[in-house]
C-alpha positions as CSV (number, residue, x, y, z in Angstrom):
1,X,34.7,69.3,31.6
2,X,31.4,69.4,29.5
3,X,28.1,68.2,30.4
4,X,25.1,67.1,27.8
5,X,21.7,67.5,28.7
6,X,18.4,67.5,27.6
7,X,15.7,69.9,27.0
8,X,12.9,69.2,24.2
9,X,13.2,66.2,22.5
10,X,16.4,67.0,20.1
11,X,17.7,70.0,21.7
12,X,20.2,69.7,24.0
13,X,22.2,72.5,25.9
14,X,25.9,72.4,27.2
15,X,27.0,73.3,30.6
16,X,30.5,74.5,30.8
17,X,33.2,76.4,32.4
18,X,33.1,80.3,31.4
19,X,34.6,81.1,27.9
20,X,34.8,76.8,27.4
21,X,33.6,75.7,23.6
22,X,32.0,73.2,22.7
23,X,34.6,70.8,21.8
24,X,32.2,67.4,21.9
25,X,32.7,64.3,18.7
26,X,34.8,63.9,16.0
27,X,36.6,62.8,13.0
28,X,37.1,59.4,12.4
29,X,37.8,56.5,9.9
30,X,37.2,52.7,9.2
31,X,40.8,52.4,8.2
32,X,44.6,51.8,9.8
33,X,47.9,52.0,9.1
34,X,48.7,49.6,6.0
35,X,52.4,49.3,7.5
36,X,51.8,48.4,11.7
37,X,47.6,48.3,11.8
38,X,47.3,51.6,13.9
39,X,44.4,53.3,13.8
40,X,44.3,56.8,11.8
41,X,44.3,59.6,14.0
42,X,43.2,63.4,13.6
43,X,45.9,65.6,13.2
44,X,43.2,68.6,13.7
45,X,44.5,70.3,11.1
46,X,44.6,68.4,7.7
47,X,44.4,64.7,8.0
48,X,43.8,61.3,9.9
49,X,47.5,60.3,10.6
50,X,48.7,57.0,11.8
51,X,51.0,58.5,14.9
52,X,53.9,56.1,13.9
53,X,54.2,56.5,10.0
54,X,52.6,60.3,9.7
55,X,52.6,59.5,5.6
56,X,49.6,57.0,5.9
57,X,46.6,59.1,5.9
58,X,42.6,58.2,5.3
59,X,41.1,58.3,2.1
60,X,37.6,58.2,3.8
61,X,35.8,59.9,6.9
62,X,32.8,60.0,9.1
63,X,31.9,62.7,11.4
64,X,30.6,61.1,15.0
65,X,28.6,63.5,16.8
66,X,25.9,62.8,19.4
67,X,23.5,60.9,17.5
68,X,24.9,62.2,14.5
69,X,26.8,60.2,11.9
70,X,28.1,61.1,8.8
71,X,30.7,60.3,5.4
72,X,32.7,62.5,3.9
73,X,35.3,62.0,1.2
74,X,37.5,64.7,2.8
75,X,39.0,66.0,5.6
76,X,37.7,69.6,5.1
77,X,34.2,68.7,4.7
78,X,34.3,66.7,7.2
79,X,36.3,69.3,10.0
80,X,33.8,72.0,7.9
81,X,30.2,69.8,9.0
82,X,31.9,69.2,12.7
83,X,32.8,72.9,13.4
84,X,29.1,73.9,12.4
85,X,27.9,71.1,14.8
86,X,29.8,72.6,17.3
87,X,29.1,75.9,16.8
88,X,25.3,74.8,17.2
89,X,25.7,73.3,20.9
90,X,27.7,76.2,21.5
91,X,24.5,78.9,20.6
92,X,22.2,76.3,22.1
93,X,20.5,75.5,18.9
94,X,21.7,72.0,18.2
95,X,18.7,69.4,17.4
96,X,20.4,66.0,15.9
97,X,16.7,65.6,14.2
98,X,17.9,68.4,11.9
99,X,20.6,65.7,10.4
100,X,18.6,62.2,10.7
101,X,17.8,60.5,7.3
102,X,14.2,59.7,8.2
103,X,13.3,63.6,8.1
104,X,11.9,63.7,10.9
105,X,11.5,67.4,10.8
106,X,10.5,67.4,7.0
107,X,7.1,69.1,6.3
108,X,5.8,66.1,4.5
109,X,6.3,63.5,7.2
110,X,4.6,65.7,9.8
111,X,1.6,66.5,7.9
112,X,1.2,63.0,7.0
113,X,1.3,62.2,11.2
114,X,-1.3,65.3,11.5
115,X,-3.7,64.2,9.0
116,X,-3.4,60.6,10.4
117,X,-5.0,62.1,13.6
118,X,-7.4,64.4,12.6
119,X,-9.2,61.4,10.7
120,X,-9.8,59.1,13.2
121,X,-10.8,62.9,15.2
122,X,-12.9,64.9,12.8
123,X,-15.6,64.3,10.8
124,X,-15.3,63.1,6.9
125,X,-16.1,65.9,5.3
126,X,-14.1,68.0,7.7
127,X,-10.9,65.3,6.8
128,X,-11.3,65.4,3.3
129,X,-10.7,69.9,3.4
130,X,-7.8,68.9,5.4
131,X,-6.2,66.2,3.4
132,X,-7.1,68.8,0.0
133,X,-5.4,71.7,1.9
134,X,-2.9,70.2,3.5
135,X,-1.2,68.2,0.3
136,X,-1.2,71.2,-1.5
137,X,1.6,72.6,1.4
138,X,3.5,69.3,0.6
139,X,3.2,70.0,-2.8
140,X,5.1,73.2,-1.8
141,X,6.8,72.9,1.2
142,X,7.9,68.9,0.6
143,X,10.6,67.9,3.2
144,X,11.3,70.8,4.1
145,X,12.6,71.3,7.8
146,X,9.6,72.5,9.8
147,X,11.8,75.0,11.5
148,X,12.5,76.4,8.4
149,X,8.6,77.5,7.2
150,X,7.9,80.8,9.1
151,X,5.7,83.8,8.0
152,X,7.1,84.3,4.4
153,X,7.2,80.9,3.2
154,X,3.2,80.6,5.0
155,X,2.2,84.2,3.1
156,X,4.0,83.3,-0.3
157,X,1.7,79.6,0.0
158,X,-1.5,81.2,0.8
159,X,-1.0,84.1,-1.6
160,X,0.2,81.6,-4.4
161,X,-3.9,80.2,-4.6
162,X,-5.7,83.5,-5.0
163,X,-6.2,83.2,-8.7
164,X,-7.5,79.8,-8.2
165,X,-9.4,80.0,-5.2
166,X,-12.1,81.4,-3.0
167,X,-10.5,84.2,-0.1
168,X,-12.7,81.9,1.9
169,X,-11.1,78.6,1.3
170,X,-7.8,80.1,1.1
171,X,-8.5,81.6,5.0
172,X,-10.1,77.6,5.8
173,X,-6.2,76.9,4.5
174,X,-4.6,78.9,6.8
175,X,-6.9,78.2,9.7
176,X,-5.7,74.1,8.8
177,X,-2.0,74.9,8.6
178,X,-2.3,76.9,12.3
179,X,-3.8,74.2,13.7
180,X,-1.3,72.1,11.9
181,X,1.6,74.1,13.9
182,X,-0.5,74.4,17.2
183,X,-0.4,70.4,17.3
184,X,3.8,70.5,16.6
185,X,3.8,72.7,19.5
186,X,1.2,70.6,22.3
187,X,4.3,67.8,20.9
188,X,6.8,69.6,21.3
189,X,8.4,69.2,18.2
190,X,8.7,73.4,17.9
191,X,9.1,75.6,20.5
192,X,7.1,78.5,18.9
193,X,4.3,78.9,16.4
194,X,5.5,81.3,13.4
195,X,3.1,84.3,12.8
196,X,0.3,83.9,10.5
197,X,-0.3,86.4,7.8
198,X,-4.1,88.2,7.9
199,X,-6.6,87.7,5.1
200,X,-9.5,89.4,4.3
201,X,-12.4,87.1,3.6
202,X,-15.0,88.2,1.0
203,X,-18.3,86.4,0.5
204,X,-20.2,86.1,-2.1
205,X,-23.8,86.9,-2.0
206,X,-26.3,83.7,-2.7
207,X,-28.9,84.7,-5.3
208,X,-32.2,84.4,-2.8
209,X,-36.4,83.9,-4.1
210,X,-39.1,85.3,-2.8
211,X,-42.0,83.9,-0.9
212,X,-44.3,83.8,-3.6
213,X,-41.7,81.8,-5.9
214,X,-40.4,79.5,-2.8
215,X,-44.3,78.4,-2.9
216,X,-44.6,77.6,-6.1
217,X,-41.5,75.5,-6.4
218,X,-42.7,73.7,-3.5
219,X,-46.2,73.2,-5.2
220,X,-44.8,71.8,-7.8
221,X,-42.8,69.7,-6.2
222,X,-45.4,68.5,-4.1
223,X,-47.4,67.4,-7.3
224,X,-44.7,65.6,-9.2
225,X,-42.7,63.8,-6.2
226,X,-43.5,61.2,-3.8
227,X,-44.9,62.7,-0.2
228,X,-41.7,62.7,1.7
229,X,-39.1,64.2,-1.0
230,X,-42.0,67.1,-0.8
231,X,-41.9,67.0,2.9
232,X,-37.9,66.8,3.4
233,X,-37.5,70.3,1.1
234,X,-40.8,71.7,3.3
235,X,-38.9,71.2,6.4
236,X,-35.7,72.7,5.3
237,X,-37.2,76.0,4.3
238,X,-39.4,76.4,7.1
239,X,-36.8,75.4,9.3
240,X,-33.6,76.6,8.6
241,X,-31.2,74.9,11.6
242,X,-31.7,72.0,10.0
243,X,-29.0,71.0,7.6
244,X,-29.5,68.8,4.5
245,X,-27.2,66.0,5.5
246,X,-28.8,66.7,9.4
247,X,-32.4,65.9,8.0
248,X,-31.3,62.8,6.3
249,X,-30.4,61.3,9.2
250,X,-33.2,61.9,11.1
251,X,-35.2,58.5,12.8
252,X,-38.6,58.3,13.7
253,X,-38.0,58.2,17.3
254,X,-36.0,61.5,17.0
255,X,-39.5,63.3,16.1
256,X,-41.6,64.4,19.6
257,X,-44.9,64.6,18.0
258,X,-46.7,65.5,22.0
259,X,-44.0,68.2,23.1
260,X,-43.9,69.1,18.9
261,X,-39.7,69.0,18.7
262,X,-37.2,67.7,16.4
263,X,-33.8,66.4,18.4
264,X,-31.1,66.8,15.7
265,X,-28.5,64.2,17.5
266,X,-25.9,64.6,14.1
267,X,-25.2,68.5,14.1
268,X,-22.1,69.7,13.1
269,X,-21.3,70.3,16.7
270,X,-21.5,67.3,17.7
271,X,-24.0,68.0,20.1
272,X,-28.0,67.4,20.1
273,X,-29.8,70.0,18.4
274,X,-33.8,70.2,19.3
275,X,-35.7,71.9,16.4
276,X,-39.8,73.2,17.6
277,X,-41.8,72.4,14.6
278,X,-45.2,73.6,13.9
279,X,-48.6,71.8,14.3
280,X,-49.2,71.4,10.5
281,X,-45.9,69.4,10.1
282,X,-46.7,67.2,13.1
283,X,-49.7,66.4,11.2
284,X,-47.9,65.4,8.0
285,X,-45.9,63.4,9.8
286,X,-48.3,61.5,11.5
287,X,-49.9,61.5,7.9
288,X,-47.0,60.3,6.5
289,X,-47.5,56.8,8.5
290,X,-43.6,56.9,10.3
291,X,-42.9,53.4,10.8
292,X,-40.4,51.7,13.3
293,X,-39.1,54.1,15.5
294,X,-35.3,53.6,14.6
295,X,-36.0,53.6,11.0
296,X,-34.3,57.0,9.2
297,X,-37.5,58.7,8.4
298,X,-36.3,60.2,4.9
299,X,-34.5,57.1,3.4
């Protein structure tokens, strides 16, 4: 006597007496007997028989098998798919997502779940490299069962973009697609994360100025543009925690003019960032005649 039970959600193990086979579902047909109406049964070894005329036989099959259905237009495709069915229950490996139409395992309709959290999660900008990196995969990978994409199929992906990319974007790829498999896990649609290959990142060095030339830009920019355009590129050289999209949305109230700070409250943390500025820019601000205190100070 067999029992089914559940583990994860589409894996099932048997428990059975010792040396027992799996011997769970079937082979099965819509018709009967043209002669006396009896339904076709399986002969298990080439046909479905009606047991009172064994010469009427089904022309058409479907294998039953958990939550698994399926057509065949023979009887040894059909005994073929249930045998392998069987032998999977049997090595404890049987998932009846592996056979369902929707693809439920398929690469494509994962990452399209994935990406669906991670923008109402992560930032726009952060969304957008995801969504770039991660239909590149489906451009690969497509349906492909997600079970089926371990450390070869990741390495030949990642490797298949060096010509046309940086070896840092291509390691901000990998670092999306093993988050990507971290979240299957915490869902427990995989049991185990494959192994990632290593990458060597190389960065390319930013041509810098010196002093003297970072002045003179900024002089010239302070004769030719209006006071705060001069102001906002002043504040990001001197103070270089402050990003450019941080800066813009900076308010007036976010400025402490008596204890001389900046409170960044849009870093890329997340968290508020306070930025000491010096007496000279507390004075141009004040200059500068702020306005309401909610106001964006640079737009």
């Amino acid at each position: 006597m067999t029992a089914l039970g559940l583990t994860k959600p589409g894996y099932h193990h048997i428990i059975e007496a010792p040396g027992g086979l799996c011997m769970k579902g079937g082979i099965y047909t819509h018709e009967r007997c043209s002669i006396c109406g009896e339904t076709l049964e399986d002969d298990k070894s080439k046909a479905l028989r009606c047991p009172n005329h064994p010469d009427q036989i089904a022309a058409t099959f479907r294998v039953q098998f958990d939550r698994v259905k399926r057509r065949f237009k023979s009887y040894q495709e059909a005994q073929r798919f249930l045998t392998g069915l069987r032998y999977k229950i049997d090595e404890n490996t049987f998932d009846y997502r592996d056979y369902s139409k929707g693809k439920p395992l398929g690469f494509a309709t994962l990452a399209t779940k994935w990406l669906a959290v991670k923008k109402e999660t992560v930032k726009p900008k952060s969304y957008n490299n995801l969504h770039n990196y991660t239909m590149k995969a489906v451009d690969a990978w497509g349906d492909t069962n997600i079970k089926h994409i371990g450390f070869a199929e990741i390495e030949d992906f990642l490797l298949s973009h060096k010509k046309n990319l940086s070896s840092k974007t291509i390691a901000n790829m990998r670092s999306g697609l093993h988050d990507f498999f971290q979240w299957l896990l915490y869902r427990d649609v995989i049991t185990t994360i494959p192994r990632f290959p290593e990458l060597k990142v190389k960065l390319a060095f930013r041509k810098i100025i010196g002093k003297e030339t970072q002045q003179a830009i900024l002089d010239e920019i302070e004769r030719i543009a209006p006071f705060k355009v001069w102001l906002g590129i002043k504040w990001l050289c001197t103070y270089i925690s402050i990003r450019p999209g941080e800066l813009l949305k900076i308010r007036v109230q976010d400025i402490d003019t008596e204890n001389r700070y900046i409170f960044i409250h849009h870093s890329k943390t997340g968290e508020t960032k306070p930025v000491p500025i010096l007496d000279e820019d507390v004075a141009l601000f004040k200059q500068s005649k702020p306005g309401f205190p909610r106001a964006y100070y640079f737009l």
